[in-house]
LUMFIDO-188860 format. One record per residue (C-alpha): x, z, y; residue number from 0. Coordinates in pm, whole numbers. Example, Ala and Ser with C-alpha at 12.3 -4.5 7.8 and 13.67 -1.06 7.14 Angstrom:
# LUMFIDO-188860
+--------+--------+--------+-----+
:   east :     up :  north :   i :
+--------+--------+--------+-----+
:   1230 :    780 :   -450 :   0 :
:   1367 :    714 :   -106 :   1 :
+--------+--------+--------+-----+
END
This chain:
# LUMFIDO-188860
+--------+--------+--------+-----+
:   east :     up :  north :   i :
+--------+--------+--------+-----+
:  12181 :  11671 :  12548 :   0 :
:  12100 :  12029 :  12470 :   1 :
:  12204 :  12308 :  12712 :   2 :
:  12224 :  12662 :  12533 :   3 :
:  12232 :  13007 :  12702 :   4 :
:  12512 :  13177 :  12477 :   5 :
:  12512 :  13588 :  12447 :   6 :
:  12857 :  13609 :  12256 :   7 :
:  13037 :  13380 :  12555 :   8 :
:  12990 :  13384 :  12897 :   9 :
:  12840 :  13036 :  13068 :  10 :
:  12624 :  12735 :  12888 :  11 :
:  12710 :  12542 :  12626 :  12 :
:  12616 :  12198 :  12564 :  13 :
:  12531 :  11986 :  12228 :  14 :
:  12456 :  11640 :  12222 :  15 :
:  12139 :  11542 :  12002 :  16 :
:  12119 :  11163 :  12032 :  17 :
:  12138 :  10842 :  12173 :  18 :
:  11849 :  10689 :  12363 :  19 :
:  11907 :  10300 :  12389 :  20 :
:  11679 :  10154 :  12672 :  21 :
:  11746 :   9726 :  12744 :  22 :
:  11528 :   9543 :  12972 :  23 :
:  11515 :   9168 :  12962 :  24 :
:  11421 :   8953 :  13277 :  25 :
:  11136 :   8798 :  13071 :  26 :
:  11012 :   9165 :  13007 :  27 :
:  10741 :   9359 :  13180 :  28 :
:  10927 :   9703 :  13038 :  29 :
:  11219 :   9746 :  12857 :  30 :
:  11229 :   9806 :  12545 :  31 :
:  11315 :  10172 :  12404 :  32 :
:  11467 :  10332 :  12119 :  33 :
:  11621 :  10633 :  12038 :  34 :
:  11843 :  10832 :  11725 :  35 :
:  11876 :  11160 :  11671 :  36 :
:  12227 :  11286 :  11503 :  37 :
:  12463 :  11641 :  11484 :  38 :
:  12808 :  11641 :  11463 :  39 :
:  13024 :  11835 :  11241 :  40 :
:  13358 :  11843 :  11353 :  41 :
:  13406 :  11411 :  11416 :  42 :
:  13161 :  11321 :  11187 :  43 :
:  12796 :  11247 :  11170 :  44 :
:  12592 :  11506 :  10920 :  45 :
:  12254 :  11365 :  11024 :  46 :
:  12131 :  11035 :  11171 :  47 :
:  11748 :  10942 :  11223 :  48 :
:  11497 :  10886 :  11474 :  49 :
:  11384 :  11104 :  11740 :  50 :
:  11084 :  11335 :  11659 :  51 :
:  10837 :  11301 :  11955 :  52 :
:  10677 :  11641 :  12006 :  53 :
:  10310 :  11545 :  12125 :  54 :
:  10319 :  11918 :  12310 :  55 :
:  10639 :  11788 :  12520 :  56 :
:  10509 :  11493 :  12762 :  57 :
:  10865 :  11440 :  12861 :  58 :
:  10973 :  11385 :  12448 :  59 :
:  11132 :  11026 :  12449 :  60 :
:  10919 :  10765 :  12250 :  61 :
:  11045 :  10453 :  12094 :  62 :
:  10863 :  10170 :  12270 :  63 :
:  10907 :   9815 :  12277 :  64 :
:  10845 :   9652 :  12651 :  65 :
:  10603 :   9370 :  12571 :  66 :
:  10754 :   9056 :  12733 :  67 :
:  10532 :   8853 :  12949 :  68 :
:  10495 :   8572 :  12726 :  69 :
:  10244 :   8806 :  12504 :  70 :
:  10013 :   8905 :  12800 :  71 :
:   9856 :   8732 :  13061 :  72 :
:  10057 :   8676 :  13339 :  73 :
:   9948 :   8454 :  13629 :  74 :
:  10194 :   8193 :  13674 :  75 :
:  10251 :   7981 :  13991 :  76 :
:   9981 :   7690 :  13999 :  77 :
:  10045 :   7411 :  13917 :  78 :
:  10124 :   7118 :  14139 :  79 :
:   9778 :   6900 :  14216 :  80 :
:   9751 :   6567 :  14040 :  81 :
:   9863 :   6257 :  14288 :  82 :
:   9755 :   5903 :  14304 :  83 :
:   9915 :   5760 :  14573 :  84 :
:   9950 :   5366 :  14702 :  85 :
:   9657 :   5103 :  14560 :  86 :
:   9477 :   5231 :  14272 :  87 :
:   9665 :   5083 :  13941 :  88 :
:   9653 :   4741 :  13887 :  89 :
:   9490 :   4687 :  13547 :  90 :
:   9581 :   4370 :  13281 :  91 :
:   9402 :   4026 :  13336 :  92 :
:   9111 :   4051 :  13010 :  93 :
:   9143 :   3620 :  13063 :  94 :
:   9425 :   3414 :  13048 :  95 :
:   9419 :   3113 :  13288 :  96 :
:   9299 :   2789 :  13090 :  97 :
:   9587 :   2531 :  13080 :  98 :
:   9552 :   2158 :  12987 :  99 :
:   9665 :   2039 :  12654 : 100 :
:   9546 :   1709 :  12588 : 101 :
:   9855 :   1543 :  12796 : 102 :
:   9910 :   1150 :  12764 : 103 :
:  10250 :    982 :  12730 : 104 :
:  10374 :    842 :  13069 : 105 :
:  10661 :    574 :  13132 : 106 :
:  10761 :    193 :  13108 : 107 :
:  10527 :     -9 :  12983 : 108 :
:  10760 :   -150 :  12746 : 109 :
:  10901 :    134 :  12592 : 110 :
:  10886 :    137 :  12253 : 111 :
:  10904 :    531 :  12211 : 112 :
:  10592 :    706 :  12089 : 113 :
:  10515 :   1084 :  12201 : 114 :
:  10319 :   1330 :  12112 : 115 :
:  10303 :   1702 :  12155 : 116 :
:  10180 :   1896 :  11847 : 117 :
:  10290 :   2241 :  11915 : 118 :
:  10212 :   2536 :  12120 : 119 :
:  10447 :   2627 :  12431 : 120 :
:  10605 :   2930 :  12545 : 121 :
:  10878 :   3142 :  12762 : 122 :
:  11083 :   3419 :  12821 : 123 :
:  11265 :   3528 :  13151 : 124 :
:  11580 :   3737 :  13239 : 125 :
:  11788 :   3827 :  13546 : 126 :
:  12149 :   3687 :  13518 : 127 :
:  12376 :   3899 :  13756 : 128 :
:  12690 :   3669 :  13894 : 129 :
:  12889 :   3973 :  14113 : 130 :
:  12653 :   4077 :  14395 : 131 :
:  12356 :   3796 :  14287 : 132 :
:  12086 :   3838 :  14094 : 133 :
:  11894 :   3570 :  13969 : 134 :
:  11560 :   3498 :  13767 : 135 :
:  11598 :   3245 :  13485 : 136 :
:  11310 :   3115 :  13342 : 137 :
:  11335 :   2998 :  13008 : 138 :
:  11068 :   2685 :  12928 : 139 :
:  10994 :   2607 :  12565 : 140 :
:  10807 :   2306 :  12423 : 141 :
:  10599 :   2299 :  12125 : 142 :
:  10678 :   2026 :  11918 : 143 :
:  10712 :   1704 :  12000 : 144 :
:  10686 :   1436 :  11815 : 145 :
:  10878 :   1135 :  11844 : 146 :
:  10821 :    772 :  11638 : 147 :
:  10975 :    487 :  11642 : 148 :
:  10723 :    194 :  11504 : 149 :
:  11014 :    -90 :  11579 : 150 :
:  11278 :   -236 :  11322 : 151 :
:  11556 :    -91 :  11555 : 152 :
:  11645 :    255 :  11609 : 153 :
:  11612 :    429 :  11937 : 154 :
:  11887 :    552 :  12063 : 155 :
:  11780 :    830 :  12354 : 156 :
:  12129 :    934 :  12547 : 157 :
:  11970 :   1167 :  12805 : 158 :
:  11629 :   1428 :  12816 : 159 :
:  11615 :   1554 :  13144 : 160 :
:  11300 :   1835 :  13234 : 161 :
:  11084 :   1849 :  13567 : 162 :
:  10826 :   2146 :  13636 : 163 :
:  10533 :   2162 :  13910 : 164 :
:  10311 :   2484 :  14043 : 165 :
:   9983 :   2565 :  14014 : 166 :
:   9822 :   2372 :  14360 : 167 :
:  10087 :   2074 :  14405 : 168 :
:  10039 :   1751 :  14442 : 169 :
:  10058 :   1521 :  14158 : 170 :
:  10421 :   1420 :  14254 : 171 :
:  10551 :   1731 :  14402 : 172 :
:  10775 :   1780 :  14091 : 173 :
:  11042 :   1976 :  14106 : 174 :
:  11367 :   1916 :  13875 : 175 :
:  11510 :   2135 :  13666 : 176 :
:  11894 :   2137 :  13863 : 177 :
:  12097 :   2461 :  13876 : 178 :
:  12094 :   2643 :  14228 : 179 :
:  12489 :   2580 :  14338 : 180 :
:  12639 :   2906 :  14291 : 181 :
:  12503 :   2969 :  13913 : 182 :
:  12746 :   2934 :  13661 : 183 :
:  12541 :   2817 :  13382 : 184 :
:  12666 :   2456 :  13239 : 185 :
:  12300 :   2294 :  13151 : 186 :
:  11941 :   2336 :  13215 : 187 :
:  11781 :   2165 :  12902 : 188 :
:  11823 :   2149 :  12561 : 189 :
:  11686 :   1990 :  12287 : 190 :
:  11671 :   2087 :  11944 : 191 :
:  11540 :   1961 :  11615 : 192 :
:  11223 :   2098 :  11460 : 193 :
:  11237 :   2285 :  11122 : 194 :
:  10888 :   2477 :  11112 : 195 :
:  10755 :   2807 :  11283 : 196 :
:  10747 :   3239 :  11238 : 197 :
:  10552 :   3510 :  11359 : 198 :
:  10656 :   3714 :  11618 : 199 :
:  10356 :   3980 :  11764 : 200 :
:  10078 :   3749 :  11670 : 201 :
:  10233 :   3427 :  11765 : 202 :
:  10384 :   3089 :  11616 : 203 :
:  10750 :   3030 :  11737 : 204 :
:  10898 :   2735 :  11638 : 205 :
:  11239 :   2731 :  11438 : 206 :
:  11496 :   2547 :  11599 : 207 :
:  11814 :   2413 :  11519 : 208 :
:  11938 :   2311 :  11853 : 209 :
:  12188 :   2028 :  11984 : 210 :
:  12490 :   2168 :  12179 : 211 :
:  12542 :   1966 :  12508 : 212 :
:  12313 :   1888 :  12796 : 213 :
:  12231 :   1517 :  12728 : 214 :
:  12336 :   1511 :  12410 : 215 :
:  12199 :   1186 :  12194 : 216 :
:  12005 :   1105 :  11894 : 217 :
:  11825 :    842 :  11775 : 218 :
:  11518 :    760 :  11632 : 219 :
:  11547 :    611 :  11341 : 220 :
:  11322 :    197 :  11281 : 221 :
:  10951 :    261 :  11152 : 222 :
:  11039 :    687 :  11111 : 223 :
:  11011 :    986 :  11333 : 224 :
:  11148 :   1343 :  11471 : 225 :
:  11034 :   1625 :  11544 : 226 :
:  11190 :   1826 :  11820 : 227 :
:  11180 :   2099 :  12102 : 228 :
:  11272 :   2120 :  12443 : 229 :
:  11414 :   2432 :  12647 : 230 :
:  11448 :   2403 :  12998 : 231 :
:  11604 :   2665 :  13254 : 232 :
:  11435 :   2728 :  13577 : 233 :
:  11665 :   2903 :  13778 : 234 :
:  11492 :   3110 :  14049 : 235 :
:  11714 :   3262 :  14363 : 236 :
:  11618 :   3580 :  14502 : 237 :
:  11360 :   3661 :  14330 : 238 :
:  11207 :   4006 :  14303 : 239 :
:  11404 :   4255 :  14090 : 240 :
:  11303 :   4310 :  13709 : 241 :
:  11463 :   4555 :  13499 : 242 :
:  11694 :   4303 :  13338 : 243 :
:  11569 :   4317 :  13015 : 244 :
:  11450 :   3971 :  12851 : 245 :
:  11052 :   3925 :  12875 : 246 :
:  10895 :   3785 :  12609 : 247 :
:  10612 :   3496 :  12622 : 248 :
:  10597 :   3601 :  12983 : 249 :
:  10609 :   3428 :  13319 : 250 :
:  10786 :   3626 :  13623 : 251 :
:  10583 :   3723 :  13903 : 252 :
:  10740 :   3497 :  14094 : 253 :
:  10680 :   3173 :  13932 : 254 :
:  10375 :   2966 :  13927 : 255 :
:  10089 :   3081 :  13637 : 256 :
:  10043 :   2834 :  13512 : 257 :
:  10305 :   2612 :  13540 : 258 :
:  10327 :   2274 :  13446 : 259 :
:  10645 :   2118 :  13249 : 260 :
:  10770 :   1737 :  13204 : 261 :
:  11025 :   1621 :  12974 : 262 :
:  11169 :   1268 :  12993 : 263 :
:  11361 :   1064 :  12738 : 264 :
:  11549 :    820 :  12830 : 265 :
:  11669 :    575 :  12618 : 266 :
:  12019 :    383 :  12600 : 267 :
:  11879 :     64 :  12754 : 268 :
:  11763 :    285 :  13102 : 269 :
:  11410 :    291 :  12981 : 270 :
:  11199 :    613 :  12948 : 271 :
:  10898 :    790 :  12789 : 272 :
:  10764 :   1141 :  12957 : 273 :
:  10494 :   1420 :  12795 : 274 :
:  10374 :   1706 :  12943 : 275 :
:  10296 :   2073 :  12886 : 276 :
:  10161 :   2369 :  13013 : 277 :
:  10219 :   2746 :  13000 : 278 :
:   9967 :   3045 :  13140 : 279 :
:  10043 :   3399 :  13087 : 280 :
:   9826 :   3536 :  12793 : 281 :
:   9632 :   3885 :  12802 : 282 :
:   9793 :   4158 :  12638 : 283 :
:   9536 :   4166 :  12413 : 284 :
:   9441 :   4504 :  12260 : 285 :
:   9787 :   4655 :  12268 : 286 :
:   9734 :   4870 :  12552 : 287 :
:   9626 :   5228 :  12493 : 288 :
:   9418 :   5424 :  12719 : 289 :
:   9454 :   5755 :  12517 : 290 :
:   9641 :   5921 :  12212 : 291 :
:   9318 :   5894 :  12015 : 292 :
:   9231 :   5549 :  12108 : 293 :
:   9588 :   5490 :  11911 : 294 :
:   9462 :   5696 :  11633 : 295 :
:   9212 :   5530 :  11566 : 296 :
:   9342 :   5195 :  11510 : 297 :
:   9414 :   5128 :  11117 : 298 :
:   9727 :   5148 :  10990 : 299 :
:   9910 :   4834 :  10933 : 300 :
:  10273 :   4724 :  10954 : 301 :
:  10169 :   4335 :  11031 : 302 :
:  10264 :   4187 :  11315 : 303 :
:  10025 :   3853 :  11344 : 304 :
:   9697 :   4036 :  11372 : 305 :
:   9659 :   4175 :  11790 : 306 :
:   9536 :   4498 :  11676 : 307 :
:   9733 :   4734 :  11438 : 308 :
:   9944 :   5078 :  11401 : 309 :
:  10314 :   5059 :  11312 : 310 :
:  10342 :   5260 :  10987 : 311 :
:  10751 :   5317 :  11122 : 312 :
:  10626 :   5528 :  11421 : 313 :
:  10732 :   5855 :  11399 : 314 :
:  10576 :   6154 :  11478 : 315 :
:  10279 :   6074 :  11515 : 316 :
:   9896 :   6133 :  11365 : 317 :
:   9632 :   6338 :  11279 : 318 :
:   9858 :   6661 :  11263 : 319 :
:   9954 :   6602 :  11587 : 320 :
:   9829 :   6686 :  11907 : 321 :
:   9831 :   6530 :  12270 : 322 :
:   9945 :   6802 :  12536 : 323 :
:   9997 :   6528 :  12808 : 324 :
:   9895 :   6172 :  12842 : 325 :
:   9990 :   5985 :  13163 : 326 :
:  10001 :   5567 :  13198 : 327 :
:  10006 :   5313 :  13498 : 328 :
:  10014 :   4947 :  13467 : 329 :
:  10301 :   4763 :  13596 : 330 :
:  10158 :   4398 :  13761 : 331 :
:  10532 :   4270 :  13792 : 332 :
:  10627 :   4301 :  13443 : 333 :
:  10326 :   4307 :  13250 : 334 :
:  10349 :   4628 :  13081 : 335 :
:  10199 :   4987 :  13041 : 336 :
:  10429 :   5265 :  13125 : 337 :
:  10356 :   5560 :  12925 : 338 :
:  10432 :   5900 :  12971 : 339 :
:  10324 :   6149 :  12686 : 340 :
:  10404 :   6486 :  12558 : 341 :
:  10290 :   6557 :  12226 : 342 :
:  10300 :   6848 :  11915 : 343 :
:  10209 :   6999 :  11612 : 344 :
:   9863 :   7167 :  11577 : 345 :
:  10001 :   7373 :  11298 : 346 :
:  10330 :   7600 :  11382 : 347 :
:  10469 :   7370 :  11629 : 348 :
:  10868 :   7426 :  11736 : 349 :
:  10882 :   7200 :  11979 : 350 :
:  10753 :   6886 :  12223 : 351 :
:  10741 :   6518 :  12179 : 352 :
:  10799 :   6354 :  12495 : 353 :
:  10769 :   5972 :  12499 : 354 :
:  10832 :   5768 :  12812 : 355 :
:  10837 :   5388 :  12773 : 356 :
:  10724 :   5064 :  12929 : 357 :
:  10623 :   4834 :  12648 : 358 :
:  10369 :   4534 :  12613 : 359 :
:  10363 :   4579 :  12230 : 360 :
:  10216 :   4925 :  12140 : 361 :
:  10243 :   5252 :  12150 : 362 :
:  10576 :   5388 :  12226 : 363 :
:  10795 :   5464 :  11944 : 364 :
:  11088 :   5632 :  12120 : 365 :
:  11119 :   5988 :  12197 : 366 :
:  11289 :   6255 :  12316 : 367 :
:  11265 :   6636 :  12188 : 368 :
:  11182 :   6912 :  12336 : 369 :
:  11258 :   7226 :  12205 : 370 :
:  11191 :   7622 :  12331 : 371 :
:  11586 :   7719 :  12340 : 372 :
:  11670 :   7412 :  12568 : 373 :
:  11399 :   7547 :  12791 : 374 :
:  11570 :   7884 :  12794 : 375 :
:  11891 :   7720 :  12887 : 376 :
:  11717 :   7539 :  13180 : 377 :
:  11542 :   7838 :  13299 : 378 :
:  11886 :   8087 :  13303 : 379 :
:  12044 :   7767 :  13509 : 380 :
:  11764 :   7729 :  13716 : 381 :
:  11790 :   8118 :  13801 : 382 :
:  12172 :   8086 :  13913 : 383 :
:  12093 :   7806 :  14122 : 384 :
:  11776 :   7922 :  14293 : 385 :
:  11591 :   7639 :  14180 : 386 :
:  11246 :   7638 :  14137 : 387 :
:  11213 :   7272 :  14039 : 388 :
:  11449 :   7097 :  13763 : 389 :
:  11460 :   6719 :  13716 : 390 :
:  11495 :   6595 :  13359 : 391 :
:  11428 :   6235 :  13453 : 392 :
:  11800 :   6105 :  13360 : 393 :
:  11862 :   6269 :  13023 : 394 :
:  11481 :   6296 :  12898 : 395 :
:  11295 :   5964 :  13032 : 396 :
:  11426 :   5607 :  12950 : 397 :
:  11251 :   5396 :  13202 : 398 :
:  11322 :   5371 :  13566 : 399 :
:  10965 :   5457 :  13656 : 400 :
:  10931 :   5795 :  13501 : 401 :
:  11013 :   6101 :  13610 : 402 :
:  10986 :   6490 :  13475 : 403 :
:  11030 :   6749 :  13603 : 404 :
:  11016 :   7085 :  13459 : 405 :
:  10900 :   7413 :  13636 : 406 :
:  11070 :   7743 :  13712 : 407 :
:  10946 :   8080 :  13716 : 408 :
:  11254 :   8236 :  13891 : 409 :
:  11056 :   8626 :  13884 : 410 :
:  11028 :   8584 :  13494 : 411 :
:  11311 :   8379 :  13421 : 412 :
:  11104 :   8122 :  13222 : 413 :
:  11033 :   7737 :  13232 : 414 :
:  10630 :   7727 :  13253 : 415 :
:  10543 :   7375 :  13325 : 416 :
:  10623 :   7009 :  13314 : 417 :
:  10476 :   6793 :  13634 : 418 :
:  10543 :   6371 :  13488 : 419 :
:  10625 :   6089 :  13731 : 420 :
:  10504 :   5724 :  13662 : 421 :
:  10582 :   5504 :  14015 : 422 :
:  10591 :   5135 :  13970 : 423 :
:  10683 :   5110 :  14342 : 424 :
:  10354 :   5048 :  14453 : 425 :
:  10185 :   5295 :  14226 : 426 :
:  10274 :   5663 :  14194 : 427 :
:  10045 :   5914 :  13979 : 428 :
:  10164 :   6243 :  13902 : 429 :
:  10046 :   6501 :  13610 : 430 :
:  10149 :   6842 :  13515 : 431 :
:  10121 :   7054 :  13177 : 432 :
:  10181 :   7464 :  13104 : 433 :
:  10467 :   7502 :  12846 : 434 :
:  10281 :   7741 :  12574 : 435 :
:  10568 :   7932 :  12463 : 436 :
:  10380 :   8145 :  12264 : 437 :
:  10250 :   7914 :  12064 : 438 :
:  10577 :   7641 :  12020 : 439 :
:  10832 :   7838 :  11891 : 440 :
:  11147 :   7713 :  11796 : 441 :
:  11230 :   7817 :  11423 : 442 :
:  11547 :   8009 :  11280 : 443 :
:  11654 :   7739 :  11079 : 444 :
+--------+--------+--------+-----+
END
């Protein structure tokens, strides 16, 4: 506004010359400044344009443009130390316990039944929740058995019943496969015929077509042979929790490793014919990554029966691609790695890559993203509440032992830092990040 001394009239007159527009944003050092320059004739605009700063008039406004503290160097809180708390992480077994193979046939003396295992055992366990109990089943697979008949009758076998014994016991301290009272399952062993074998991560399964019914019969048929495979169910009460997914080729903590398995035929005249088998956990091989190059480096191959490869269906992942945060404890009870890992682009990233799995078979291929707008979000929330610390763990981590957290600057009005969880109950490490706004920035499109 211009005040002008006027001769012809008495007092001052006044004429506006402008706007001056000044809007300071909590993520700015100074606001940001600009200004237009206009006169009026009558109600409408004759001129429009920007102000004309007058070096020789210190007080002339200047357009300016408050640089936000993203641009310069601003000292953020510190981040939180790293933490290793409880017994230092329990690392994979690099040797599997030997087992016995070379079983012989026990039984009556004059049972005609011939057995033979030819096969290669193995497992998988699973809690079964019945109301308020929760209970480990442990699934016991033969390899295949093979059964011959050298007599000119067939052998008609009306009952296979299983037995198991732990690692230490005494040579009769077996233990029989019977259901604990309250479970609600209807049988504890199966057997199926044998058709041949797949590949599943590196190992032979055998392909079964099973019979239906506890006790079901077959026969043998004179001077021939079958083939078949035995499941048993070891039902375990109490046992310590598990995260209720099915584990793979795996014995629970809580049962013996290794353990030792008995299956008896018997046939339809009482008499009976046993074999033997064993199962020890097996390393996890080379499927356990110490670091996002170690991963790298590993050729790429989509071929599940060699130990060592790189899933070409992983995405998100390579060369172009950077590792911002890598974080991973071993889990004893279940076998696995939990990882924890925050990646992005090295060329014009717009966003992070966090992945937070447990997994025995690779590197993790889910993921979450993070992007620079969500952050925003989080921040102006964070602000309201007064919050300095905002956990993510139940919408950005999958597994119950990680955590994130992401880190407030309330001042600046800014999410600066992630601090990552990993605690396996008896293992917690802890492992923080700066959020480089400046350089992930979340395109228009």
């Amino acid at each position: 506004v211009k005040h002008n001394n006027n001769n012809d009239q008495q007092g001052i007159t006044t004429e506006m010359l402008g706007l001056r527009l000044e809007v300071k944003a909590s993520q700015q050092e100074e606001p940001t400044v600009h200004s237009l320059l206009f006169t009026i004739q009558g109600d409408m605009f004759r001129k429009i344009g920007p102000v004309v700063v007058d070096e020789s008039k210190p007080d002339t406004y200047r357009d300016t443009i408050g640089a936000s503290f993203l641009q310069a160097k601003v000292n953020h809180p510190a981040l939180p130390p790293p933490t290793d708390k409880g017994p230092p992480p329990m690392t994979f077994p690099t040797k599997a316990k030997s087992i016995k193979t070379n079983f012989e046939p026990e039984g009556d003396d004059d049972c005609p039944l011939e057995i033979e295992i030819a096969g290669a055992a193995g497992t998988t366990f699973q809690e079964q929740s019945y109301g308020v109990k929760k209970n480990l089943h442990q699934f016991l697979v033969s390899g295949k058995i093979e059964l011959y008949n050298s007599t000119k009758e067939a052998i008609k076998i009306r009952k296979v019943y299983c037995e198991i014994k732990e690692e230490g016991a005494h040579e009769e301290e077996w233990i029989k496969t019977v259901l604990h009272p309250d479970e609600l399952l209807s049988q504890t062993t199966f057997v199926g015929f044998y058709k041949g074998t797949y590949m599943n991560w590196g190992k032979k399964h055998p392909d079964v077509n099973w019979i239906q019914g506890e006790g079901t019969s077959f026969e043998v048929p004179a001077r021939s042979g079958v083939d078949v495979v035995i499941k048993t169910v070891h039902v375990k009460p109490n046992a310590r929790a598990y995260n209720g997914r099915p584990m793979s080729m795996r014995l629970h903590e809580d049962i013996s490793d290794p353990i030792t398995v008995k299956a008896t035929f018997v046939q339809d005249d009482g008499k009976k014919r046993s074999i033997c088998w064993q199962f020890a956990n097996d390393i996890l091989r080379d499927r356990a990554f110490s670091s996002y190059e170690e991963y790298l480096a590993l050729p790429s191959k989509d071929d599940d029966t060699i130990p060592q490869w790189k899933a070409s269906n992983v995405a998100d992942v390579g060369d172009e691609y950077q590792c911002d945060l890598w974080l991973h404890v071993d889990n004893p009870k279940t076998m696995e790695r939990v990882y924890l890992v925050v990646t992005s682009k090295k060329e014009n990233p717009d966003m992070w890559i966090l992945r937070a799995e447990a997994t025995s078979t690779g590197f993790p291929a889910s993921r979450t993203y993070i992007r620079p707008s969500s952050l925003r979000r989080l921040a102006y929330d964070a602000v309201k509440a007064n919050t300095a610390v905002v956990d993510k763990s139940s919408d950005w981590c999958r597994p119950q032992y990680c955590k994130l957290r992401v880190l407030v600057d309330l001042e600046r009005n800014v999410a600066y830092a992630l601090e990552a969880e990993i605690n396996t109950g008896e293992t917690v490490v802890t492992k923080s990040m700066y959020l480089d706004l400046n350089r992930v920035v979340e395109s228009d499109s």
